[in-house]
N, C-alpha and C positions, 0 to 999 in steps of 0.2 A: 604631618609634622611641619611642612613651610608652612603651613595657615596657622598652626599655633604660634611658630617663629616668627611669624606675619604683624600675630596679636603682643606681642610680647616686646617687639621693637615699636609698636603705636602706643603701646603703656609706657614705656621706656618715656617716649617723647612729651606723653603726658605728664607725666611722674617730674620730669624736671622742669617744663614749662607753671605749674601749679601743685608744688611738693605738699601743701597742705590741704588741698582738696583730693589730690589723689588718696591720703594719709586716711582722711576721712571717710571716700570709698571702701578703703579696704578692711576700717572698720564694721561700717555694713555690711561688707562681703561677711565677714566673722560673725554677725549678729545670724546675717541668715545663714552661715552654716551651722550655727547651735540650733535653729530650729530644723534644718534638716536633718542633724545628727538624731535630733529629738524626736523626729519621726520615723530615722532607723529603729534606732533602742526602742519606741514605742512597738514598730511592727515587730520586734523581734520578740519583744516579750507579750505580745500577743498571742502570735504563734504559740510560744512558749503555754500559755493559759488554755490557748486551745486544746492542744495535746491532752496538758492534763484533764484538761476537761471530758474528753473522747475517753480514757483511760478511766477517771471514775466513775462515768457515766455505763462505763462498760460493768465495772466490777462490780454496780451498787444495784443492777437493771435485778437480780436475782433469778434472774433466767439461765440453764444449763448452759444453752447457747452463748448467749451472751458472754458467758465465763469461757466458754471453749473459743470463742474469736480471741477474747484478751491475751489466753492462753498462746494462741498460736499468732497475734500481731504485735502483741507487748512488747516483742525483739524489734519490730520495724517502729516503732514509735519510741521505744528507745534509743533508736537509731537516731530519726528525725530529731528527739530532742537535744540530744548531745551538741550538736552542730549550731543550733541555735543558742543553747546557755554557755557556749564557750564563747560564741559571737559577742552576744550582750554582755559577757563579765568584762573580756579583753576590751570594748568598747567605753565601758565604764573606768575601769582600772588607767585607761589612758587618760583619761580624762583627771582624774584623782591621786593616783596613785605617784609617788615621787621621782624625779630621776636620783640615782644614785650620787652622792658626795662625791668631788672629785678626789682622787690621790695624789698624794705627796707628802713633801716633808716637811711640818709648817713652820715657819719662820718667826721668831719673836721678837718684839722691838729691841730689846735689850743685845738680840744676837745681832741685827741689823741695825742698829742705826740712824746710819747714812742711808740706807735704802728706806725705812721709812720718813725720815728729815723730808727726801724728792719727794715721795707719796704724799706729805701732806704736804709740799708744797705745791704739786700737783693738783691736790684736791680743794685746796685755797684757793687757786687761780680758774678752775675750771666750773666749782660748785656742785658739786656731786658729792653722793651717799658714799661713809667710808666703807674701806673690804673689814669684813669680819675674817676673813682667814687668806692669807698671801702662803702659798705653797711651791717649792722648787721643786722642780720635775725634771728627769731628763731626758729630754725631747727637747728638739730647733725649733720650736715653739714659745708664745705667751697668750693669753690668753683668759678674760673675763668670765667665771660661769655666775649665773643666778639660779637657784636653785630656794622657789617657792614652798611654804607649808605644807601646801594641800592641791599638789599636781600643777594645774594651770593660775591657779591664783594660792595668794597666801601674802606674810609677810616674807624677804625676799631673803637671803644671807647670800652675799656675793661674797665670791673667788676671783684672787687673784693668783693666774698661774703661770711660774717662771721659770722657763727651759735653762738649766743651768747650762748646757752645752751653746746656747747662739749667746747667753751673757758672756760668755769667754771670749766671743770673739767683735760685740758691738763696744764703741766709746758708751759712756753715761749719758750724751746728751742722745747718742742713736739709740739706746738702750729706753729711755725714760720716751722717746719719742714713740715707741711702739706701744710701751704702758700705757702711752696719751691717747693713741688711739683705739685700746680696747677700752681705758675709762671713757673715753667718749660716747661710747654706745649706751654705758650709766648714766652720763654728766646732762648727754642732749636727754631732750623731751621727749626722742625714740625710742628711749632705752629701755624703757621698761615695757612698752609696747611693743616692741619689737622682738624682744624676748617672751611675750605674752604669744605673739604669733608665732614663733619660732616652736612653741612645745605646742600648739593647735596646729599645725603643719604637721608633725609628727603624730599628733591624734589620728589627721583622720590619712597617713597612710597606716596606720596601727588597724583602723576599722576596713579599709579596701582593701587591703592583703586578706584579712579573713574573711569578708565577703567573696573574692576571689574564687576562694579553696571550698566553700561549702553549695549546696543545693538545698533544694524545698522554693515552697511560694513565697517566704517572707525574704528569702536572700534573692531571690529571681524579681522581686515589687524594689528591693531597696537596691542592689547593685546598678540600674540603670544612672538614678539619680543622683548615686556616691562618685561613679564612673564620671559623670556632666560636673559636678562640684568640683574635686578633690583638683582636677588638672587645671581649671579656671582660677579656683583659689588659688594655686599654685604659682599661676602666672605673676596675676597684683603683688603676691608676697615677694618670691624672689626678685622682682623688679625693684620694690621696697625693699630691700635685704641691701642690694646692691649700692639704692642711693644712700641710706644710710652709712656704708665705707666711706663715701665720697665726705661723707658728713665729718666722720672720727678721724677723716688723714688730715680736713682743714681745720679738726680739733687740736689735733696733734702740732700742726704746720704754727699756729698759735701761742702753744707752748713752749716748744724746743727752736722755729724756724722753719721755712719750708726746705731749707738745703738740708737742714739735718734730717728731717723726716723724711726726703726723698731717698737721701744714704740710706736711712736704715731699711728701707722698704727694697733698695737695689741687694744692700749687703746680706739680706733674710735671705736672697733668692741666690747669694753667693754660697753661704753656709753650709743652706743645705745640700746639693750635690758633695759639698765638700767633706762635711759629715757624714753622707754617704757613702764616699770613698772610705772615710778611715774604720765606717762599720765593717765593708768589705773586707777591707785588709784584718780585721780585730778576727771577726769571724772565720780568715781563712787559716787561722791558727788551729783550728779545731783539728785540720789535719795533722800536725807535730803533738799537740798539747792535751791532754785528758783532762784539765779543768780549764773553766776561762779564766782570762787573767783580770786580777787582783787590784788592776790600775787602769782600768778604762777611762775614766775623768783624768784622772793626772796627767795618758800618756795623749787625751783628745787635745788638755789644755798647751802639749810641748808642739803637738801637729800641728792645731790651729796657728801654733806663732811663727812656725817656718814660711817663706819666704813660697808663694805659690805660683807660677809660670803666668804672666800677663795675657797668654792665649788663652791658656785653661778657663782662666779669671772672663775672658770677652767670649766663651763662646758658653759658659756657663748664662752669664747676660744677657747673652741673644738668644739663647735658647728660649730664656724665661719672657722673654721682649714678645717674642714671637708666638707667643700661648696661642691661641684663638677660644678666643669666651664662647661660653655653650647657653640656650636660654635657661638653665638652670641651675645655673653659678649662684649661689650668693656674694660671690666676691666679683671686682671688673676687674679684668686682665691688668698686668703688671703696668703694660705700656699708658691704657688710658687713667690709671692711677697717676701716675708721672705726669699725665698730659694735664690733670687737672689741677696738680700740684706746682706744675711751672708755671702757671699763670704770679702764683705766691711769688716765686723765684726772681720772675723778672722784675715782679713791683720793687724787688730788692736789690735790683741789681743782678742777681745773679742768674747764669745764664747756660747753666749746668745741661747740658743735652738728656737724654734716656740713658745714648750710650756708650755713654762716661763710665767708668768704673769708680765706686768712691773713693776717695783717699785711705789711704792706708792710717791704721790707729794711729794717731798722736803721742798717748801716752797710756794708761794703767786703763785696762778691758772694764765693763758696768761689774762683772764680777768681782775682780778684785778691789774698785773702787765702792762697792754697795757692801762686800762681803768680808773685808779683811784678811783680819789674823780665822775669820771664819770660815774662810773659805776652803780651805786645804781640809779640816776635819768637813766640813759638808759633801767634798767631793768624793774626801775616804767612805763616809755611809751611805749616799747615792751610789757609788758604783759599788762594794759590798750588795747591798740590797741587787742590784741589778745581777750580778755575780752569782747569789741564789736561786734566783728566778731563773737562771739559764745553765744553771748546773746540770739538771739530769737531760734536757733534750740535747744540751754540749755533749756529754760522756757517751748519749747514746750516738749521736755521731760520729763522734771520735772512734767508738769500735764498729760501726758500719763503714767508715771507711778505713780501718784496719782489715777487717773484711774484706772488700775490696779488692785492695792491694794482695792480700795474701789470695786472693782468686787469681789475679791478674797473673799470679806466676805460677800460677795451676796451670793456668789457661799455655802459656808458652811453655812451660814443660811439655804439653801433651806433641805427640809424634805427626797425627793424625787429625786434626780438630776436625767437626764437622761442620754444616756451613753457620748452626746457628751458634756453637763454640766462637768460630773464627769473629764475626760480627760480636760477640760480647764479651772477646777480648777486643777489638778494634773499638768499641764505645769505651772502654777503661781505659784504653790510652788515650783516648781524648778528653779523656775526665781526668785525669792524673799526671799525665804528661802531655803537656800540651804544643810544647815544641817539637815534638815530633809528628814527620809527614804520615798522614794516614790516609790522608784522598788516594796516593797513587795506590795502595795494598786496598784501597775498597773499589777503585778502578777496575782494580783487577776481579776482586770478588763478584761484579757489578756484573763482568766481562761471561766470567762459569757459570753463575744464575742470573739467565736474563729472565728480566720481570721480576725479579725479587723485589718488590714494595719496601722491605726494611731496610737491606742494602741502600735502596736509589735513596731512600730518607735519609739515610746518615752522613751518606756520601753528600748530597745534598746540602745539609745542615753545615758538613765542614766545609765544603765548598766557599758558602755565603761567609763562614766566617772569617775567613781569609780575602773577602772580597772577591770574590769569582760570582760573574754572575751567571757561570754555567750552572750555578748550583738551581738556580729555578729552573731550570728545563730537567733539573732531575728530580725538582720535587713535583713538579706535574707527573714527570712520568712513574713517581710512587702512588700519586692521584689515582693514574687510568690503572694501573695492576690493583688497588686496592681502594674501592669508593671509602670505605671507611677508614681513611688518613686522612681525610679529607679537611677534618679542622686544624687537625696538627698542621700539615702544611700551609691553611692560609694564615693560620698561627705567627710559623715563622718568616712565610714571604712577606708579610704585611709589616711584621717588626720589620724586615731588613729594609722592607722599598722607604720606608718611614726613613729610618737614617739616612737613605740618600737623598733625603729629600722629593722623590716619585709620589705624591700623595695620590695624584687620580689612579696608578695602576695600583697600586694599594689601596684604594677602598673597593675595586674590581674585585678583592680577594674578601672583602668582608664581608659583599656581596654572595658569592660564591661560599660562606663560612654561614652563613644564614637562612641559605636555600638549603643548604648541607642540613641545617639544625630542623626546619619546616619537615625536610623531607623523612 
């Protein structure tokens, strides 16, 4: 793993000292994995030929014998072939066959406007192919697809896709800054090759996963060389993947400014935890309520505009600051995005740190200013539709924790519990009532059965979540009573050491979660 990490920070360096020669590489690289692919698919339907070969060669010999082997290995060569003709169709089919249309709800000029008015002036200023279809989603998302004829190539029909939930809470020009940078990946000369790579990346994990899973001599001749490909390919593209961003944010920076572009790239990373709060809370109605409610957009669009704690707001930001990039991001972490984008900033004057929070909206959100008198009926059929789609797993939760509850008071009725009773009413108080103490009454349980493994766990678990760091010395010692808790707990000690920010004694545990899975 360092040596690939090794390879992938010397491409990095490449890649931006000579963007166009690396580009060139990694076209090569793509020529010869077709002819490798080509030499999969070739041995596999060999293979294939051969089988059947052995098979007619058996049935046509006219000999008793002959017949009586067929008879009795035709199930093992049925065997053998299967593996191979799933290989090479799934092989082919990636290759060919389409990805799916995105969803949503599409948008007509007539309804929008003002949002296409920005699009094409957008696509004036930038030079790029127009969208055949702009779609609102609801997702803190935007986002360009291209989606080709005929699998990897074709003619192209791009998507544009607009998270109606982050338009509610970006200005227009932060709004159209984001547009600017997924059309950038159109507008540049990348874009379509980059997108070409992007669905041959998924090829050929589509061909190593089934090579993987099968046996014979044609997957045992082709898995070495898919194996040497597939993660060197890998390498050039996601490096290319990444400098490409770097390309659409100084597309963007262009367009809108680089202060607006930097906003909206800070305020994306604000949205979302924030939106995630309000799904929290939406979802934990389920306990009160037997359907979801009827006003998810509307009641996101009254949250988003409340007034949100300046701490929440900077540690939401430095959360996001603080990512650390993996070599297989296609995106660079938030911070060196800013860092490439201030270079803009300062030729301007402006001198905006990372960790600045953006200004607060001006005036009317890109939703309301793209979407009008249109917006209120969009948001009633975006959340309706979402409303349906979560109706029945809503209702069956709704009565499993009805459930629950009516167990819970089973459970304290009884005179006598026993110990696995006592333990699953003490986990439904901690599910249902959470204000209430239950380390000390599992203390105690801890105290009558020692070595109980599921006691020490639980006890454990509440512990940590109160911040007590006794609670790791009681999930080790769920560990030694029972090897197999073993993931659970580095599960949870790994999340918790994580919040405190403990990274090295927490990867100790993921350590110890991996020997656990080996063994």
């Amino acid at each position: 793993m360092d040596r690939f990490d090794g390879m992938v920070r010397r491409l990095e360096r490449e890649s931006a000292a000579a963007p166009g020669h690396y580009r060139a590489k990694v076209a090569l690289l793509a020529l010869l994995g077709f002819l490798i692919l080509g030499l999969v698919l070739a041995a596999l339907g060999a293979g294939l030929v051969a089988l059947a070969g052995i098979a007619a060669a058996m049935a046509y010999s006219g000999g008793a014998l002959m017949l009586l082997l067929l008879a009795k290995f035709g199930k093992l060569l049925f065997l053998l072939a299967v593996p191979l003709w799933f290989t090479l169709k799934s092989g082919l089919q990636a290759l060919f066959v389409r990805f799916p249309a995105p969803c949503g709800r599409e948008i007509s000029r007539a309804e929008a406007p003002a949002l296409f008015a920005a699009l094409d002036g957008m696509r004036c200023r930038m030079g790029g192919p127009r969208f055949h279809h702009v779609l609102v989603v609801n997702d803190v998302n935007a986002a360009v697809v291209q989606r080709p004829a005929f699998g990897l190539v074709g003619f192209p029909r791009n998507y544009l896709l607009l998270g109606l939930p982050l338009l509610e809470c970006l200005g227009p020009d932060e709004a159209l800054a984001i547009v600017a940078h997924e059309y950038g990946h159109l507008a540049g000369a990348h874009g379509r090759f980059s997108a070409f790579i992007y669905r041959l990346r998924h090829t050929w994990d589509t061909v190593q996963a089934h090579l993987d899973h099968f046996e014979g001599r044609a997957a045992r001749l082709a898995r070495p060389l898919v194996r040497w490909y597939a993660p060197y390919f890998n390498a050039y593209t996601y490096v290319m993947a990444r400098a490409d961003e770097y390309r659409a944010d100084a597309a963007a920076a262009e367009l809108v400014g680089a202060a607006s572009a930097a906003h909206a790239l800070k305020r994306v990373n604000l949205v979302a935890p924030h939106y995630e709060q309000y799904m929290e809370l939406t979802y934990g109605r389920v306990d009160a309520e037997s359907a979801p409610p009827a006003d998810l957009l509307h009641g996101w669009a009254e949250y988003a505009r409340r007034p949100c704690a300046a701490d929440t707001l900077k540690n939401w930001l430095d959360g996001a600051l603080d990512r650390q990039g993996h070599f297989a991001d296609t995106h660079p972490t938030l911070r060196a995005r800013l860092a490439a984008l201030a270079r803009h900033q300062e030729e301007n004057g402006d001198r905006d740190g990372p960790q600045a929070l953006p200004p607060a909206l001006g005036g009317a959100a890109a939703a309301q200013a793209w979407f009008g008198d249109g917006l209120a009926p969009l948001r009633a059929e975006l959340q309706a539709q979402w409303a349906r789609e979560v109706a029945e797993p809503w209702a069956l939760r709704h009565a499993e924790i009805q459930g629950e509850r009516t167990r819970l008071r089973e459970l304290r009725a009884l005179a006598q519990p026993d110990a696995a009773q006592q333990l699953e009413m003490l986990r439904l108080i901690m599910r249902y009532e959470p204000a209430t103490d239950v380390c000390t009454p599992l203390a105690a349980f801890n105290t009558r059965n020692a070595g109980h493994a599921l006691g020490l766990y639980i006890e454990g678990v509440a512990r940590l979540e109160r911040g007590e760091r006794e609670g790791l010395d009681l999930l080790e010692r769920a560990m030694q009573a029972d090897p197999d808790a073993t993931e659970a707990v580095c599960e949870r000690a790994y999340a918790w050491l994580r919040e405190q920010g403990e990274s090295e004694l927490a990867e100790s545990y993921v350590r110890r979660w991996r020997e656990r899975q080996a063994a």
